[in-house]
C-alpha positions in Angstrom: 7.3 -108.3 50.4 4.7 -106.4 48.8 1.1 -108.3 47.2 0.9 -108.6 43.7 -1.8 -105.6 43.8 -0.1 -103.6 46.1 3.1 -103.4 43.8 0.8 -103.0 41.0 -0.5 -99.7 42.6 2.9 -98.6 43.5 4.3 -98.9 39.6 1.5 -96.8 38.6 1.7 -93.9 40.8 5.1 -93.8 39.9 4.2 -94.0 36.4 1.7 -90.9 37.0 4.5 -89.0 39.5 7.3 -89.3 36.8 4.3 -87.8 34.0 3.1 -85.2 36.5 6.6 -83.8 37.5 7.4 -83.4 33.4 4.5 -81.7 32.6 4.7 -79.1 35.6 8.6 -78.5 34.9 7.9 -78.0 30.9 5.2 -75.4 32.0 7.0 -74.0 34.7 9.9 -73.1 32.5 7.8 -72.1 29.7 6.7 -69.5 32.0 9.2 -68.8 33.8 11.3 -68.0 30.4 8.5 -66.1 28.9 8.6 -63.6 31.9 12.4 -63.5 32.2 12.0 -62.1 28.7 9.4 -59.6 29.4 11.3 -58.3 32.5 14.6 -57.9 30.8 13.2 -55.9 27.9 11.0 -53.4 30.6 14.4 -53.4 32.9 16.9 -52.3 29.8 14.5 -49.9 28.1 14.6 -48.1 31.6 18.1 -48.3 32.4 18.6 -47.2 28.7 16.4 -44.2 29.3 17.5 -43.4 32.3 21.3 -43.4 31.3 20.4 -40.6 29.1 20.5 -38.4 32.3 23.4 -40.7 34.2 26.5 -38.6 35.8 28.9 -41.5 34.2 29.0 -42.5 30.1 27.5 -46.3 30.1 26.9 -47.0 33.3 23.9 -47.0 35.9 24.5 -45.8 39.2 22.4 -46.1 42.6 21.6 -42.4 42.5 20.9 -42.0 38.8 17.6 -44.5 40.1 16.5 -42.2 42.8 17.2 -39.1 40.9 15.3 -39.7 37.5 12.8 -41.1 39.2 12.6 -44.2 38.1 13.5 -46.5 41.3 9.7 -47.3 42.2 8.7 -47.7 38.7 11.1 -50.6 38.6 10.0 -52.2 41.5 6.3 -51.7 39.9 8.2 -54.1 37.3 8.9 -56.4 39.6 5.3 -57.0 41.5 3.6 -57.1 38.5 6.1 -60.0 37.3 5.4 -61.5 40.5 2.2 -61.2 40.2 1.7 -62.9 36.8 3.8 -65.9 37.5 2.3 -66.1 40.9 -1.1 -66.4 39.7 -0.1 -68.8 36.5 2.0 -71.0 39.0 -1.2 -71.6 41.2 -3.1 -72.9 38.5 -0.1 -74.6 37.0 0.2 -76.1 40.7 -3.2 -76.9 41.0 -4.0 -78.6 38.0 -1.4 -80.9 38.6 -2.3 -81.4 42.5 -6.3 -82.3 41.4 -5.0 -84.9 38.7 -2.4 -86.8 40.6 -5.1 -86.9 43.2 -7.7 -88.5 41.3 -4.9 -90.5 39.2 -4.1 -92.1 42.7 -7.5 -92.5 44.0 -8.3 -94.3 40.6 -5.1 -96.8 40.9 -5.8 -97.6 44.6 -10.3 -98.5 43.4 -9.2 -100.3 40.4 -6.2 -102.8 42.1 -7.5 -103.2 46.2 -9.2 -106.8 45.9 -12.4 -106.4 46.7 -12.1 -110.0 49.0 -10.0 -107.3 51.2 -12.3 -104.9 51.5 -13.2 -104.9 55.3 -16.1 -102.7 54.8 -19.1 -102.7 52.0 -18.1 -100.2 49.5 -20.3 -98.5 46.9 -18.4 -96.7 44.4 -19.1 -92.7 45.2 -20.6 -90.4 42.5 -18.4 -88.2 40.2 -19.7 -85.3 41.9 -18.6 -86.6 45.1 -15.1 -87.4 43.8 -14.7 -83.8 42.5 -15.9 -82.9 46.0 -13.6 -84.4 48.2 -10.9 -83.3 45.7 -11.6 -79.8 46.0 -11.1 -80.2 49.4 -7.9 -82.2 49.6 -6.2 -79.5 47.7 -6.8 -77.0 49.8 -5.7 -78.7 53.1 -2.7 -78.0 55.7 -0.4 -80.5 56.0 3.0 -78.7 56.6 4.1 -77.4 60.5 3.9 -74.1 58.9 -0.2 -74.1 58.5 0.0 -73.1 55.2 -1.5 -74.5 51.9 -0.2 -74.9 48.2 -1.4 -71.0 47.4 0.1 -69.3 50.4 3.1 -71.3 50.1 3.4 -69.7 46.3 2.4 -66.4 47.4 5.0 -66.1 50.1 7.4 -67.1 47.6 6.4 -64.7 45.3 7.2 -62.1 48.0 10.5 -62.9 48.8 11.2 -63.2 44.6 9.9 -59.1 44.7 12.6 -58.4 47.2 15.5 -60.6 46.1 15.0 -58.9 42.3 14.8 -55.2 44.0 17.8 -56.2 46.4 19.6 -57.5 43.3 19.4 -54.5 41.4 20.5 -52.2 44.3 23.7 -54.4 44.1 24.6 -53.6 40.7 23.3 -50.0 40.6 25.8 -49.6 44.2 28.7 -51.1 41.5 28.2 -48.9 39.2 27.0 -51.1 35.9 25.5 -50.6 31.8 22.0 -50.9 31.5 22.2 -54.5 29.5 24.5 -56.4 32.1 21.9 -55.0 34.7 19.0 -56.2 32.9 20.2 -59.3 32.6 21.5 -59.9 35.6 18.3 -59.1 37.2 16.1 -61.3 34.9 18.7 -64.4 35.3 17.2 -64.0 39.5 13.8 -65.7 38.2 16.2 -68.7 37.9 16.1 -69.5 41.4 12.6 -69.0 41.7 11.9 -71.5 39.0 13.5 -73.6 41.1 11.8 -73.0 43.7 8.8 -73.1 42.5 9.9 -77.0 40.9 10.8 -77.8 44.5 7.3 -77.2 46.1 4.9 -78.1 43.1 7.4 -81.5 43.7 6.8 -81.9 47.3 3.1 -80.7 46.7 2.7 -83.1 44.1 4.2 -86.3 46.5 2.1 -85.4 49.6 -1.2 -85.2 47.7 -0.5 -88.4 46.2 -0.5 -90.1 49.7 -3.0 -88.3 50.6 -5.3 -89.5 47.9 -4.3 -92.5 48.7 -4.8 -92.5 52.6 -8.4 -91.0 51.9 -9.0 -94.1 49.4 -8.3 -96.9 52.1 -9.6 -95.3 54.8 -12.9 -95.2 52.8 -12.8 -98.9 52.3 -12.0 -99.5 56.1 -8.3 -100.0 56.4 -6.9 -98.4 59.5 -2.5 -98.8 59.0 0.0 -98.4 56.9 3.9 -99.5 56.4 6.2 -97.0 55.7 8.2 -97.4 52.4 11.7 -95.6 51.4 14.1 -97.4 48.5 16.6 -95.2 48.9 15.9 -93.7 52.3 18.4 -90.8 53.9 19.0 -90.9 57.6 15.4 -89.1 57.9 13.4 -91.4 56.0 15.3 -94.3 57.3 14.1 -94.2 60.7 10.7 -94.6 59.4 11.4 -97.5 56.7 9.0 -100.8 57.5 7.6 -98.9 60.1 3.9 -99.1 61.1 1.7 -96.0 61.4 -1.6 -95.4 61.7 -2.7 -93.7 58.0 -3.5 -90.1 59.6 0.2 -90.3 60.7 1.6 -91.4 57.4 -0.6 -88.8 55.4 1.0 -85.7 58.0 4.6 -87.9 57.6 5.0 -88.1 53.9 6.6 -86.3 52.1 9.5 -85.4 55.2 11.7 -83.3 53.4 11.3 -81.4 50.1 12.3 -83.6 47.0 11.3 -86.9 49.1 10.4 -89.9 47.5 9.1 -92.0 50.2 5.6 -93.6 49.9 3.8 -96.7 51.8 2.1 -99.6 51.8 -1.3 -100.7 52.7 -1.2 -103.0 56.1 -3.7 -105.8 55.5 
């Protein structure tokens, strides 16, 4: 069973998670709608204006793409759509990343007992806090050595080619320039989605991590790992002991996991 303090900590980063995850899904699909928009009005102006010179009455075909010209200008389209949300979902991402951090490093100062404390502890400045923020959101934690950014960039990639591969598809079907449009706009659905998953996972990682970098600060060496609900994945790990390195590279496991820990005393 937890101590009074510890479940008191673990109520109010789920508090801050639950707040966090709201406000980066009510931006995320503010943007996300904003550019759907934008692309779908570029995409039908250009299949309007390039079915002006199609071989067949209302319809958009593969080759009326290549021969008016117009393929790569559509695929500009797409990069520079990538490229706005990319950049707006990084700072989106970001934001969010630096303020659950210091949320959690503020919950874990305010509720340790200080009769605890194995170490003398001096409350660091603000400038130091900001410091080791800074740095905490740029780390590597994932297998795949990559970081928040790269992680978004990547994405933002593979959105470029799923949009350009999407509107092959229904240029190869033959297909009117509005059903296209929209078609290819409704793709930045799954990147929202996407993009929700990993500022999710981001968002549960940096938590621990803020919290890891807290207690080792004050001295404590181990942790116990937590899961209410676990899967078979997080259950092989639940009440568990692991050293607070291992736990900050363990948690989250999977994308969308919930699982946290507490202190061992």
């Amino acid at each position: 069973m937890s101590k009074y303090w510890q479940r008191r900590i673990q109520e109010e980063n789920e508090a801050n998670m639950r707040k966090s995850k709201a406000e980066v899904q009510k931006l995320l699909r503010e943007l996300y709608r904003k550019e759907s928009l934008i692309l779908f009005h570029q995409l039908e102006s250009t299949f309007s204006k390039i079915l002006k010179d199609a071989a067949e009455e209302n319809v958009v075909h593969l080759n009326d793409l290549y021969l008016t010209d117009k393929f790569y200008t559509l695929i500009d389209y797409f990069n520079e759509c990538a490229s706005r949300i990319g950049g707006k979902q990084v700072t989106i991402t970001e934001d969010s990343l630096i303020n659950i951090y210091e949320l959690a490093h503020a919950t874990v100062t305010h509720n340790v007992p200080a009769a605890i404390i194995p170490t003398s502890f001096t409350v660091p400045s603000s400038s130091l806090l900001e410091e080791s923020t800074e740095q905490a959101v740029r780390r590597t934690w994932c297998i795949d050595g990559k970081n928040f950014s790269e992680r978004i960039w990547g994405n933002k990639q593979a959105l470029v080619q799923d949009l350009t591969r999407t509107m092959t598809d229904y240029a190869a079907q033959g297909t009117s320039p509005y059903n296209m449009a929209q078609g290819i706009a409704q793709r930045l659905a799954v990147d929202e989605s996407n993009a929700y998953r990993l500022a999710r996972t981001e968002l549960a990682h940096f938590q621990v991590a803020s919290q890891v970098d807290k207690y080792k600060e004050l001295g404590f060496t181990h942790g116990i790992f937590r899961s209410e609900d676990p899967c078979d994945e997080c259950g092989a790990h639940d009440g568990k002991t692991y050293t607070l390195d291992e736990l900050e590279r363990m948690i989250p496991l999977h994308p969308n996991c919930e699982c946290s820990f507490d202190l061992k005393v």
